[in-house]
C-alpha positions, 0 to 999 in steps of 0.5 A: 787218666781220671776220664778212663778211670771214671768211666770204668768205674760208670761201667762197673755201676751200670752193671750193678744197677742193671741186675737190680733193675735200676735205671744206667748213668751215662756220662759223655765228657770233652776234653781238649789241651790248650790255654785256659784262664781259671780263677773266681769270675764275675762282680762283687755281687756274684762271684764263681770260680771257672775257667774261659778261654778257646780251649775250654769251649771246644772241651765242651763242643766235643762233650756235646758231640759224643752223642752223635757218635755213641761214645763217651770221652772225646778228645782233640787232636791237641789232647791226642798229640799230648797223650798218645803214648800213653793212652789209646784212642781211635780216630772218630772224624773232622768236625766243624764246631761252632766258632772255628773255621777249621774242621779239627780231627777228634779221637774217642779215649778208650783207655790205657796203651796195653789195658784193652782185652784182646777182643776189643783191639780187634773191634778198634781194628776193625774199625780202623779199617773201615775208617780207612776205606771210607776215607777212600770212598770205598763205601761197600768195604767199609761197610763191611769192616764196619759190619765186622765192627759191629758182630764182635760189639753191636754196642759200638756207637762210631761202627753203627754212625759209620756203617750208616753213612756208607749205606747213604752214600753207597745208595747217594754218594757226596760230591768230590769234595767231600 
């Protein structure tokens, strides 16, 4: 909750900072549900209260990797599984991070179920669709379902990285495997 709010807020400021001609703040956050340990870290020298442990590395691997995507909040497939009936998401992909042998599947938060204008349902649909196609190996179809994506929000990061790859691999397609 506190990342939706959060965002909304930035949003709110960028629009107030754009029509005085100001520079934007745009805040990428990772957010990941698992065990953490918390408390002051460190040597009598130096001390910091922190918090370690797996989930919190791979918090910070899905806060690095919203650039690659255009978005701003990602999230787990364990956040996603804990908070999907109150919050809406949309798939982004399988990632590999660095230190796990498994791809894990990851969601951009979007905002609170029932919260979104009808017009940005139908952007999130859309994109959907074309995840789906893509996922077939459908690259013109998901390109074009990306494209609808993309008339409705031209700002819509995950549509314009997807609408690129089913370009390349329309003109390259990847191995079977894939």
């Amino acid at each position: 909750l506190s990342a939706v709010q959060m965002q909304a807020r930035l949003e709110e400021l960028r629009a107030a900072w754009r029509a005085q001609g100001r520079d934007e703040l745009k805040v990428r956050m990772g957010i990941n549900t698992g065990k953490a340990v918390a408390g002051n870290m460190g040597s009598h020298t130096r001390m910091n209260y922190t918090v370690m442990g797996d989930s919190v590395n791979l918090a910070s691997r899905l806060e690095g990797a919203n650039k690659y995507y255009g978005s701003y909040t990602m999230a787990s497939e364990y956040t996603w599984l804990a908070t999907k009936d109150h919050f809406r998401y949309r798939e982004l992909d399988r990632i590999r991070v660095v230190g796990k042998a498994e791809p894990i599947r990851v969601f951009e938060l979007i905002g609170l179920k029932g919260g979104l204008s009808d017009a940005r349902e139908a952007v999130l649909a859309s994109f959907d669709t074309g995840l789906g196609l893509y996922r077939q190996r459908r690259w013109k179809e998901a390109m074009n379902a990306f494209a609808g994506a993309l008339r409705a929000d031209l700002a819509d990061g995950p549509s314009r990285v997807y609408y690129a790859r089913c370009r390349k691999f329309i003109a390259s397609p990847p191995a079977a495997e894939w």
